[in-house]
C-alpha positions in Angstrom: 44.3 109.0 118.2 42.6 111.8 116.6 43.0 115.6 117.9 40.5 116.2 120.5 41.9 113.2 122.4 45.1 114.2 122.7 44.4 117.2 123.8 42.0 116.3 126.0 44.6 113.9 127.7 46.7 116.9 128.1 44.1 118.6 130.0 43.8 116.0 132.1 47.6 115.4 133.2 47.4 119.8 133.9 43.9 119.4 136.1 45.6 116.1 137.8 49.0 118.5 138.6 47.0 121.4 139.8 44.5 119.1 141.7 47.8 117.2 143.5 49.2 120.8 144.6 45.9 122.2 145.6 45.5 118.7 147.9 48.8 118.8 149.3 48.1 122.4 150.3 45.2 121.4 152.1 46.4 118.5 153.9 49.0 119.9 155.2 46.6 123.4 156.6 44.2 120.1 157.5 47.1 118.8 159.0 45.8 118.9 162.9 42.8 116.5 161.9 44.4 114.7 159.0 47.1 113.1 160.4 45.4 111.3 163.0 42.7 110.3 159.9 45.0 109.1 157.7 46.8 107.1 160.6 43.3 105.6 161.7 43.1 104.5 158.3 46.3 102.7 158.0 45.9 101.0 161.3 42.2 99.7 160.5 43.9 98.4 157.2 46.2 96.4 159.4 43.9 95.5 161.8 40.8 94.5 159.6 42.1 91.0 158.6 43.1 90.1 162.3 39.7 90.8 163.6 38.1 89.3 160.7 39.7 85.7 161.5 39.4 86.7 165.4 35.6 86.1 164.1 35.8 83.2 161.4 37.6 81.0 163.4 37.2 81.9 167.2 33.7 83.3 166.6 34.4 86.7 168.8 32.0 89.2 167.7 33.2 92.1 165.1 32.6 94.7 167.7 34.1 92.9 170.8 37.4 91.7 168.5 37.7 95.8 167.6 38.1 96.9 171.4 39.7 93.9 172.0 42.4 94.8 169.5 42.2 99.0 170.2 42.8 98.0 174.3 45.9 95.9 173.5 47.4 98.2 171.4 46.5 101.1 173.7 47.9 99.1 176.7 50.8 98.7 174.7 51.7 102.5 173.7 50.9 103.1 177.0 53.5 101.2 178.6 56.2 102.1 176.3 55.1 106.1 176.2 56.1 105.6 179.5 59.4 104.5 179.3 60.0 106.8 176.6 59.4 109.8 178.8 61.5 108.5 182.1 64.2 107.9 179.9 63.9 111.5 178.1 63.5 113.0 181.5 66.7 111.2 182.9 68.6 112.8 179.8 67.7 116.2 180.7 68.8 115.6 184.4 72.3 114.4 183.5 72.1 116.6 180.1 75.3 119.1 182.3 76.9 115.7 182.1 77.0 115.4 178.3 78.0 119.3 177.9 81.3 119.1 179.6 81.8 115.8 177.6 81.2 117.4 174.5 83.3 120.5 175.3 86.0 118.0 176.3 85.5 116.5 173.0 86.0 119.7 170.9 89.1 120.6 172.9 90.3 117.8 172.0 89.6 117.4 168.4 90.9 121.3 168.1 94.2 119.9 169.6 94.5 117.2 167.5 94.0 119.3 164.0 96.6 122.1 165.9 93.4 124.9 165.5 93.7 127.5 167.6 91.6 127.0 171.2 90.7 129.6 173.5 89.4 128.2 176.8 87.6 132.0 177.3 86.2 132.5 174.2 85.9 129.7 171.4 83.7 129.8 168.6 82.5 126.5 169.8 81.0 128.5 173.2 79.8 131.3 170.8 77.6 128.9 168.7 76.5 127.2 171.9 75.5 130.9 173.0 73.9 132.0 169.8 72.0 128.3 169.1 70.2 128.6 172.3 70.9 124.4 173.2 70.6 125.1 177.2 67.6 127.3 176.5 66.1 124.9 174.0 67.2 121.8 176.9 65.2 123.5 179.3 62.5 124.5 177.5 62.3 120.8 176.9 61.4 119.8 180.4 59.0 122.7 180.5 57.2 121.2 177.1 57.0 117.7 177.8 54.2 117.5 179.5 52.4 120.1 176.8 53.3 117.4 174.6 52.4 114.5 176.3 49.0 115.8 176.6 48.7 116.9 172.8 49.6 113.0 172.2 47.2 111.5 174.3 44.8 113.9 172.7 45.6 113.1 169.0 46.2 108.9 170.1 42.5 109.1 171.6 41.5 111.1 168.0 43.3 107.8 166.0 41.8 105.2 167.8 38.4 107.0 167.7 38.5 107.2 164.2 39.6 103.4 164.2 37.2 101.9 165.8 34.1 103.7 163.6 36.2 102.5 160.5 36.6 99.1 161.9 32.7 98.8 162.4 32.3 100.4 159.1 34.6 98.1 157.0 32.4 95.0 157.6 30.2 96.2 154.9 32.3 98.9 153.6 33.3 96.4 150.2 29.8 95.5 150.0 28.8 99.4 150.1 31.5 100.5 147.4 30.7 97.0 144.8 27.0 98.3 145.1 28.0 102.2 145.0 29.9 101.9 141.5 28.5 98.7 139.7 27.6 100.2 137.0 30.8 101.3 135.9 33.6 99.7 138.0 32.6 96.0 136.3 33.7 94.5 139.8 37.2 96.0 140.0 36.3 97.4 143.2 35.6 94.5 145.3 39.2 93.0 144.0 40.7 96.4 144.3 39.8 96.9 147.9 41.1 93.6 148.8 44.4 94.7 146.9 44.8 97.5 149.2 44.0 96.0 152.5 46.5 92.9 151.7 49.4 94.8 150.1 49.5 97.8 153.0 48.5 95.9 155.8 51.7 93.4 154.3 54.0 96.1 154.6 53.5 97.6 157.8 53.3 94.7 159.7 56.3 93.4 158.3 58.1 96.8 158.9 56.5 96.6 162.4 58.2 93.1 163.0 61.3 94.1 161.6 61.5 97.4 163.4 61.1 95.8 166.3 63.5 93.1 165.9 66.1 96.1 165.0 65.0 97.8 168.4 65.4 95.3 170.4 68.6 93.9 169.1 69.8 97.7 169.4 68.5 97.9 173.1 70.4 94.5 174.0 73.8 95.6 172.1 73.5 99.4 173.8 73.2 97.1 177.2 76.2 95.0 176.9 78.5 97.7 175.1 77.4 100.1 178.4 75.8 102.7 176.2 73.5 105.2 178.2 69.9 105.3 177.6 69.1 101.9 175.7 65.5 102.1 175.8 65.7 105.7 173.9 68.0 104.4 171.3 65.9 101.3 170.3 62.8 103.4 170.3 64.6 106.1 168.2 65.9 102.5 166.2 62.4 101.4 165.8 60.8 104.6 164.9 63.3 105.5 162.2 63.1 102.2 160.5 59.2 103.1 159.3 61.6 105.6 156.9 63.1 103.6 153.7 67.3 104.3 154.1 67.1 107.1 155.7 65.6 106.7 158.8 68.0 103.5 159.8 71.1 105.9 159.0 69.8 109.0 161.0 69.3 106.6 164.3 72.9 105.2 163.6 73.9 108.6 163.4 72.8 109.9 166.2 74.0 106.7 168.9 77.3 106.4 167.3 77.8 110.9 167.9 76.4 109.4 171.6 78.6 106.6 171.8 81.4 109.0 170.9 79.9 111.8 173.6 80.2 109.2 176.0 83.1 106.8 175.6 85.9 109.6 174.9 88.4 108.8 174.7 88.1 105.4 174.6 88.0 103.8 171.5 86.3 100.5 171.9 83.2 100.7 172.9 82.5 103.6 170.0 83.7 100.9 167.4 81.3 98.2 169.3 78.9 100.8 169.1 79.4 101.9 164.9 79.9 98.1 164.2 76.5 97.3 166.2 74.0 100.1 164.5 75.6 99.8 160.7 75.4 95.6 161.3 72.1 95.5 162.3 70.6 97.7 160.1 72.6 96.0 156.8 71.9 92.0 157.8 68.2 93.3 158.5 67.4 95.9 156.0 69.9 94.8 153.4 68.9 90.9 153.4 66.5 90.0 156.1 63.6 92.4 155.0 64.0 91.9 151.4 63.6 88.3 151.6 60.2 89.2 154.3 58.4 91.4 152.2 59.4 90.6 148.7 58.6 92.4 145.6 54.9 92.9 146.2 55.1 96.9 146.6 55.9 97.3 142.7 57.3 101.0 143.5 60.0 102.8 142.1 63.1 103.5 144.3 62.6 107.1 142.7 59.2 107.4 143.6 59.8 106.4 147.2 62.9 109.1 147.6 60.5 111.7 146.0 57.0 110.3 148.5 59.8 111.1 151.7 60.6 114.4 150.5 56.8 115.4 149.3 54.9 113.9 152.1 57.8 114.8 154.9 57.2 118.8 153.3 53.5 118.3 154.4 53.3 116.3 157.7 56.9 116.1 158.7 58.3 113.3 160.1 55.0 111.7 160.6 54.6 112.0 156.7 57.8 110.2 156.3 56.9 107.3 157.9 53.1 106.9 156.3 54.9 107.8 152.6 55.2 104.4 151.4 52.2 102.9 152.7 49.9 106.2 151.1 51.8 106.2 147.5 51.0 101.5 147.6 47.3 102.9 148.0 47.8 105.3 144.9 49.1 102.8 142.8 46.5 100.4 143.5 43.9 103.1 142.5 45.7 104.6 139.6 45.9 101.0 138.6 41.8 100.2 138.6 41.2 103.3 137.0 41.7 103.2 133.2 41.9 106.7 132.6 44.8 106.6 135.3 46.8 103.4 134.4 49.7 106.1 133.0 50.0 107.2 136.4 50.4 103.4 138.1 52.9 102.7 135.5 55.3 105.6 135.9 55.0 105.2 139.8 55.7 101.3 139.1 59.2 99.6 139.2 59.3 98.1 135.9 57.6 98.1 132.2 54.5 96.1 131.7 54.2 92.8 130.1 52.7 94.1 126.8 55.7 96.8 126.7 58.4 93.9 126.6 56.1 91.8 124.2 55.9 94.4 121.8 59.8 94.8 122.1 60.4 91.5 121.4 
């Protein structure tokens, strides 16, 4: 490798660093109409291969198995939006409830650690006071239908975008092998097809999966007696899109309700800790391992850093669309020559040649 390359590959890595912070920048200042985007893209990733053999073997037309598809799904959110917010509304109604509970419960933790209590003025009610939670509880019922329109507004944007997408990605492969094929030497066809499998792969098996955890979370808060089952299996559900963390923040927060709820009692809390950390080791631990395999090739590092990065641009909706958007990068980075570095750093293990040359 003479000079001129070397430095030249130098430049490179410094343009590729300033070009990722400049595009992070804008994504998340684009944020409004890039998150629906990037969502519509994801979901016509997962959606392209059912509607394809909706037409190879049941001969439904392209554009009839799209709204076909769109309307389910719709139908689908629909229904379950719904039950989200009666649920959320019936927390805020019997939220005066949970605050003398939770009250009770500091008393009672203050008496057991003998610190001192006073029933006037505790720093417990001072932090209550200065956090604002009964404004912010308010406010909430005040917001929530703001917020219901803004995501009927931005679900309408996503399937908008998917349905164009969908129409387009008949011919989109054809378009991009003809685009570049003069200097892809058909990678793109096979690269494309790499993308669509692998992240449609993950998602619907993190869909399936999810939802097995949600539902065996809604029929566990049933039987225990736990309040509000439908929110904690959605909240189950939801959080499982995020690698490790997500599955511990939902058990978190339904154990602390659990707790709120059962206090004094002991059992049903331990029903309730043994149900959320069992669940979420038998089917994140062994049951979605042995689903998805190895196919994802990421680094555990690289995932932990892609939650942090992407949740610092689109916030918990970046969290859950990390993993799927850093698969797509590697997939690139790995039909690009000049960018194979890149693939192989965010990979999970050395190359072939590496360990051939080692040996």
């Amino acid at each position: 490798m003479n000079i001129n390359d070397k430095y030249s590959k130098i430049i490179l890595l410094i343009l590729l660093f300033f070009t990722f912070v400049l595009a992070a920048t804008v994504l998340k200042v684009t944020s409004t109409v890039a998150i629906p985007l990037i969502i519509a893209i994801l979901i016509s990733l997962v959606f392209e291969p059912i509607i394809a053999k909706l037409n190879e073997k049941f001969k439904i037309p392209w554009i009839l198995g799209i709204f076909l598809i769109i309307t389910i799904t719709a139908i689908v959110i629909f229904l379950l939006g719904s039950l989200i917010i009666a649920s959320l509304r019936k927390v805020i109604e019997v939220y005066p409830k949970y605050e003398e509970r939770f009250i009770y419960v500091y008393e009672n933790l203050a008496k057991f650690f003998n610190l001192s209590y006073d029933k006037n003025n505790t720093l417990f009610e001072n932090l209550w006071g200065q956090l604002g939670i009964r404004n912010i509880v308010q406010s909430m019922a005040i917001t929530l239908s703001s917020g219901a329109i803004k995501f009927i507004k931005d679900f309408l944007m996503v399937c908008l975008f998917a349905v164009f997408l969908l129409i387009e990605m008949k011919i989109f492969r054809e378009k991009l092998e003809f685009a570049f094929k003069s200097s892809s030497k058909g990678r793109i066809g096979p690269m494309i097809s790499d993308i669509i499998s692998q992240v449609s792969r993950y998602i619907s098996v993190k869909f399936y999966v999810s939802l097995l955890t949600g539902i065996i979370v809604w029929l566990g808060c049933i039987i225990i007696g736990v309040d509000f089952p439908i929110v904690h299996a959605f909240l189950s559900f939801i959080s499982n899109f995020i690698p490790t963390f997500g599955s511990i923040f939902s058990s978190v927060l339904t154990c602390l309700f659990a707790l709120l709820q059962f206090w004094p009692k002991p059992l049903p809390v331990i029903a309730t800790i043994i149900l959320m950390v069992g669940v979420n080791m038998i089917i994140g631990n062994i049951l979605e391992p042995r689903i998805q395999g190895k196919n994802l090739g990421l680094s555990p590092f690289v995932i932990i850093s892609s939650l942090s990065i992407w949740g610092w641009i689109w916030g918990f909706v970046g969290m859950i669309i990390a993993v799927p958007l850093m698969v797509i990068l590697k997939i690139i980075c790995e039909n690009i020559s000049i960018l194979k570095p890149v693939s192989i750093i965010l990979g999970n293990k050395v190359p072939v040649e590496k360990n051939k040359l080692n040996e």
